[in-house]
N, C-alpha and C positions, 0 to 999 in steps of 0.2 A: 566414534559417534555412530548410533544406530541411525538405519534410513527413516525410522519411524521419527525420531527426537528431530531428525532433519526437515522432514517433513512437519511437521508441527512448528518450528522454529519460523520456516516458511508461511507458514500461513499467516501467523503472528507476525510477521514482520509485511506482508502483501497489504492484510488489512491496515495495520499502521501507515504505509506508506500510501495507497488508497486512502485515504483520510487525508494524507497531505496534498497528494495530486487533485482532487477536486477542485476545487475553487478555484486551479490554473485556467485564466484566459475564459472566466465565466463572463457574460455580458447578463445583463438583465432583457426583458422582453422590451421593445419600442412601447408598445402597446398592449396592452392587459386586457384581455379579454375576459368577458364574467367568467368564474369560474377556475381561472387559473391564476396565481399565486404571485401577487409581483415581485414576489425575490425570485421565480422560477429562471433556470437560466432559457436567452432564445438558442442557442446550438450547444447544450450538454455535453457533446462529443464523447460519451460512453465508452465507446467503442477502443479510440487513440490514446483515453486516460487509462483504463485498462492495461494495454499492452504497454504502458510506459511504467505502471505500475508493476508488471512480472517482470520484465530485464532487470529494473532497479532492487525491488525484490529480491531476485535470484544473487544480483552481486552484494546485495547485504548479506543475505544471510553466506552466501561464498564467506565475507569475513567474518561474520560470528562465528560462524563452527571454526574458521583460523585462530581466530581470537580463545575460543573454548578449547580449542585441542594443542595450544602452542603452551600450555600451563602456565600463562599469564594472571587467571582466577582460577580456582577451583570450585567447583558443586562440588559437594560431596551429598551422599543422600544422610539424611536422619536417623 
């Protein structure tokens, strides 16, 4: 497997798993101030989702390319 397919696999699987990490440990605001959104969360934690999002990431896709390179499925191209 090229570093480039690996890379790509990765990204795709980052965003996927960012989409599932979000909404961990979201509280709503006490109080809603004009102008802001009241599903907005009050402490987002951007920062912590992120990085839990590239470890978990990184060991996925670890087993996709295991899974892709152990000839359990095969791509083949067209």
């Amino acid at each position: 497997m090229s570093w480039f397919t690996t890379g790509i696999i990765y990204i795709i699987v980052w965003w996927l798993v960012l989409f599932v990490v979000l909404p961990f440990g979201s509280q709503p605001l006490d109080s809603v101030q004009p102008g802001t959104a009241p599903s907005a969360p009050a402490r987002p934690r951007i920062g912590l989702k992120m990085a839990i999002t590239t470890v978990i990431a990184a060991v996925l896709t670890v087993l996709v390319i295991w899974f892709l390179d152990s000839g359990m499925i095969q791509i083949r191209p067209v």
